[in-house]
N, C-alpha and C positions, 0 to 999 in steps of 0.2 A: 666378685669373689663371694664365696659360701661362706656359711658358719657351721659348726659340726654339731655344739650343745647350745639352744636347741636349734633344732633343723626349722622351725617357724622363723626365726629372729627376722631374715633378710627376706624370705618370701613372702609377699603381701602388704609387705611392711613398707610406709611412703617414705621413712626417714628415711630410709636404702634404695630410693628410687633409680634405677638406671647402674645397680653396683650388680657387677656379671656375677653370674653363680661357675662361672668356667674357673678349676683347678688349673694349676701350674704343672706341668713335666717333674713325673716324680726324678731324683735325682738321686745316686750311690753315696755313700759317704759314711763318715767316724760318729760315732753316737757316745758320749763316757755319758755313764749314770753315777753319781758318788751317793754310794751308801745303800746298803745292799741288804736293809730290813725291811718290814713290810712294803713299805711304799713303792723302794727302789727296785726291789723285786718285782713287783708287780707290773711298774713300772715297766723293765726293764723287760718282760715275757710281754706287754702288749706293744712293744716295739719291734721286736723279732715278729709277729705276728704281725704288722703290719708292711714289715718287708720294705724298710726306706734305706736301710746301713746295709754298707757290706759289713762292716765291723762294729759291734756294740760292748763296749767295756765296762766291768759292771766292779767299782773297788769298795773295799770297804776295811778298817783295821784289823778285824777279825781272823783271824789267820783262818782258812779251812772255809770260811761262809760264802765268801764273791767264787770259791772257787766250785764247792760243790753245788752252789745254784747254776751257775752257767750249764755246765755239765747234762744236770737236770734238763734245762731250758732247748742245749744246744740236740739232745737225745728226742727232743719231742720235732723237730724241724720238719723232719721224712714226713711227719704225721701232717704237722702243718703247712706246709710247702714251700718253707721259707729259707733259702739260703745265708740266710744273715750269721757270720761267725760272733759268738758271745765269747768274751775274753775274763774271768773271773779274777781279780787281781788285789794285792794288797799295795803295789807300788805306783804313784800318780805317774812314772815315767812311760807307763802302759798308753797313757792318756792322751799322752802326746800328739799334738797335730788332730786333733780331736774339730770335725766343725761344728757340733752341737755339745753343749755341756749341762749335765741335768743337777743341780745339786739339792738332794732331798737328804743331807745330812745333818741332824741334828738331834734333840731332845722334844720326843712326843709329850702329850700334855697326859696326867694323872687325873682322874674324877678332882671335878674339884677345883682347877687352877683352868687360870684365863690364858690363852696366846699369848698375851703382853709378860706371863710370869714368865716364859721362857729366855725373854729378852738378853740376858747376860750373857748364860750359858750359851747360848745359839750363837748369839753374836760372836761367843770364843771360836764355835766351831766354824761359821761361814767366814770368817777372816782367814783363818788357816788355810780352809778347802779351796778357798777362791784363789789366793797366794798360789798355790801350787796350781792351779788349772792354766790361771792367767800366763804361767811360766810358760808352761809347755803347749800353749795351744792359743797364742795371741789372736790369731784371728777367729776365736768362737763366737758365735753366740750363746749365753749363759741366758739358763733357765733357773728361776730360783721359786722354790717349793715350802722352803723354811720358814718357821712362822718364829714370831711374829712375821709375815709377809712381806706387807709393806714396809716395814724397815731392815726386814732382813736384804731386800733388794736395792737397797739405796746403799746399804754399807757393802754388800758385793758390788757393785758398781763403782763407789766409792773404792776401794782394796784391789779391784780388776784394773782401775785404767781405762775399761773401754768406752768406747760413745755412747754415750746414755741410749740410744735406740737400738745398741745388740743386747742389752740385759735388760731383760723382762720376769715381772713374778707372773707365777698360776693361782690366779683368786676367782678375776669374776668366769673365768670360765666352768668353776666349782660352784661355786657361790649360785648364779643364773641356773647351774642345772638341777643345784637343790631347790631353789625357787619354785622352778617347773615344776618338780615333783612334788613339792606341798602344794599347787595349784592343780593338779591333778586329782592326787587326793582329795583335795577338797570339791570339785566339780564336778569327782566323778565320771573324767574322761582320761585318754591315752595321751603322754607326755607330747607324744608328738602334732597336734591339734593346738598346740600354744605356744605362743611367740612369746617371749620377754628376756627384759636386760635386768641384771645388777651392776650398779657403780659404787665408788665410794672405798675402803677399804676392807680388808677381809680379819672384819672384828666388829667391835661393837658398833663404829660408825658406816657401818656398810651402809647401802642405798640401794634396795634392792625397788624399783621403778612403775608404781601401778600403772601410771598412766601410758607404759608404753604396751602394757601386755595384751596382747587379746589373745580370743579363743573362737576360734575357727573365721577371724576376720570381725570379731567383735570385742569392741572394748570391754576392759575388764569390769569395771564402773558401773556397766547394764546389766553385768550379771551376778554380782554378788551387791553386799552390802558393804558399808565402809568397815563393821566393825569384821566380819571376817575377812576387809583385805588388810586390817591391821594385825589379828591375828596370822595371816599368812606370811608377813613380813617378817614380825616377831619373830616365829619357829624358825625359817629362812636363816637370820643373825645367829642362831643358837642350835643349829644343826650340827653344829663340828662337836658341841658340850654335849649334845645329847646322844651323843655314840658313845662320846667316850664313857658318860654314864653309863652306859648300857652293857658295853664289852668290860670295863672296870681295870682293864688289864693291857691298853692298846686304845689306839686312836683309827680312823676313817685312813682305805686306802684305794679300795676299791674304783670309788667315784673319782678321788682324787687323780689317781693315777692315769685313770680313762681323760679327764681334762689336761694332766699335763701330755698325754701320748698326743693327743689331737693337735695340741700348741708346736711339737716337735712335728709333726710332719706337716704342718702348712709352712714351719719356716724351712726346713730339708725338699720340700716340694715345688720353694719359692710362689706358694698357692694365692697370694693377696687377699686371701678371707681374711672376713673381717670377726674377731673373738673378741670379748672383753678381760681384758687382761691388762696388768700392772705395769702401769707405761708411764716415761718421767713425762712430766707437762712444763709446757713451752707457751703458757698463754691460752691452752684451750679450757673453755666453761671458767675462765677469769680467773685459774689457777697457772703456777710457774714454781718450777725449780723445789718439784717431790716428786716423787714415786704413789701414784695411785691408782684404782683399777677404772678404765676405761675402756670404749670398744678401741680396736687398733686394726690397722691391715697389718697382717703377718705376710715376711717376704725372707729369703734368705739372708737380708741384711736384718732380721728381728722385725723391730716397730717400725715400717715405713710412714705410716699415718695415722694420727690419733683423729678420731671419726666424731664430731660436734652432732650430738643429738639434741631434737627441740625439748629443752624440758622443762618442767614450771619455774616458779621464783622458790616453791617451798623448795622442790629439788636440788634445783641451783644452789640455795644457801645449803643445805644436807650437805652436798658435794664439797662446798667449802669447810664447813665444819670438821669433813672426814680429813679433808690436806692439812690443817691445823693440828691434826690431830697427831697424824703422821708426822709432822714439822716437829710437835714439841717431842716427840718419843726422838728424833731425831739429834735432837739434843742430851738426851740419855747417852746414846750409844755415844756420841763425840766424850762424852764422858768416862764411858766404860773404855774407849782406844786409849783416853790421857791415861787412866791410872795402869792399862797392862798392856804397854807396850811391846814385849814380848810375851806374845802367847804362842801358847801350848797347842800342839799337832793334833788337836783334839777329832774325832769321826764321828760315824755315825753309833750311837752305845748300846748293845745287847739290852736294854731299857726292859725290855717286853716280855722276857721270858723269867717264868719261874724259878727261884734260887731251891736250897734244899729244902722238902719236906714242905715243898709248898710255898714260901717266902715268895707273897707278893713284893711288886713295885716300891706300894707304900711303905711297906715293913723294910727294905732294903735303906731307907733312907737317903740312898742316891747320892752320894758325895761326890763332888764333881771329878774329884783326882783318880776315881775308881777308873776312869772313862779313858784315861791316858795309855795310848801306844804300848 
């Protein structure tokens, strides 16, 4: 099986020895994307574009937004030559019998705050969304995009019912491809000449992996020095804050987007590439029973196989560090279900765009009840 971000990981590479790079039989089917702002949008255009759904539903609370993106989306097809019907809706009952489910519904991050600050909030919204997907579309697989990540996919898991191996998050398949590209940058060659993984979580305890990267078949170790592969790391962990610095007004969706499309059609393609991505552990690298990002064979049942790569002792404990980390945020949210038991239909919130006369994010002060249906 392939990997799509980067195209080096599995080629050349001895921990992949003997893993086929032969795709699976693409396959027709229901695609629901929840939440229909940047991300899901985008999202949602590189899925018609990739031609895996007869049907792609695209919802969001918004009265008028899931409807006139499709539109948009469904009008550019002739150009693109995709027959995939986009269905813009504000009702989950659209969703229905749905076999992939993308949920990138929640509360982007402001200059300034960490993934973890989302934690409450998010958690209201992915309880809600997952509720309603779980109803109508039991046998999906759920893709979860919401950050915090890794604990956003344990509590949809958690709220779904399903087998820990059909809900999976999109981390290290982002994560790995910003990597790439700060080793590119840095070495002054094209992304596609470099192999490497990230594990670990998609936050401060990421892992993003020197010893596994090379660059044209050579370790990465011969070619720089340690101190710029620890700057390269660094920047790596802190890729997601520094857009959002940059844009001041909106969060990363672009890349993000492209790693979750890739994750959806190796499991719609049943392709058993192998991505790293946010998979419950069962005992592998001496972890069990969390949610954290790992490589995994993707298959139309989700996770078919969490993939054991050789890695140091410092790495090893890193990894464990990252599931502890996950574990005790874990314990937040069991907190945050006791005290609101009933929540609120909360979606994805018009966050991003300017109020009157200008009125930033920040200046909006964002009170969470604005956000209500």
């Amino acid at each position: 099986c392939g990997i799509r971000v980067p195209r080096g990981l599995i080629v050349g590479n001895p921990a992949f020895a003997g893993v086929s790079t032969q795709s699976g039989r693409e396959r027709r089917m229901k695609v629901s994307v929840i939440g229909a702002g940047r991300y899901g949008s985008t999202l949602a255009y590189r899925l018609v574009l990739m031609r895996i759904a007869e049907e792609l539903v695209l919802v969001d609370v918004a009265e008028g937004l899931p409807q006139g993106l499709a539109l948009d989306i469904m009008q550019s097809r002739a150009l693109e030559g995709s027959d995939t019907r986009v269905v813009g809706t504000n009702n989950y009952e659209d969703t229905q019998g749905s076999d992939i489910a993308v949920v990138t519904a929640g509360v982007a991050r402001l200059a300034g705050m960490s993934r973890m600050d989302l934690l409450d909030v998010n958690a209201r919204i992915v309880h809600s969304v997952v509720e309603k997907i779980a109803a109508g579309s039991p046998n999906a697989v759920l893709i979860v995009v919401t950050n915090p990540l890794d604990e956003m996919t344990m509590l949809a898991a958690e709220v779904s019912g399903f087998d820990k191996p059909k809900v999976l998050g999109q981390a290290g398949m982002l994560d790995t491809a910003r990597f790439t590209h700060y080793l590119a940058e840095e070495l002054g060659v094209v992304p596609s000449r470099i192999e490497a993984m990230t594990l670990g979580t998609h936050g401060d305890t990421m892992v993003p992996v020197p010893g596994l990267v090379k660059i044209d078949g050579r370790p990465l170790r011969d070619l720089e020095d340690h101190e710029a592969i620890e700057r390269i790391v660094a920047r790596t962990r802190g890729a997601g804050a520094e857009i959002v610095e940059l844009l001041r007004t909106g969060s990363a969706h672009f890349a993000p987007a492209s790693a979750a499309a890739h994750m959806v059609r190796a499991v719609a393609t049943d392709s058993k590439e192998i991505m790293p991505v946010c998979a419950w552990m069962t005992g592998q690298y001496g972890i069990s029973d969390v949610y954290m990002g790992v490589p995994a064979r993707l298959g139309a049942g989700g996770v078919e196989e969490v993939v054991e790569l050789a890695l140091t002792p410092g790495e090893l404990a890193d990894m464990r560090i990252a599931a502890e980390a996950v574990r005790a945020k874990g314990r937040d949210l069991a907190v945050i279900e006791a005290q609101t038991p009933e929540l609120a239909p909360y979606l994805h919130p018009r966050l991003w765009e300017e109020g009157p006369e200008g009125e930033t994010p920040a200046e909006k002060k964002l009170p969470v009840a604005r956000w209500r249906p």
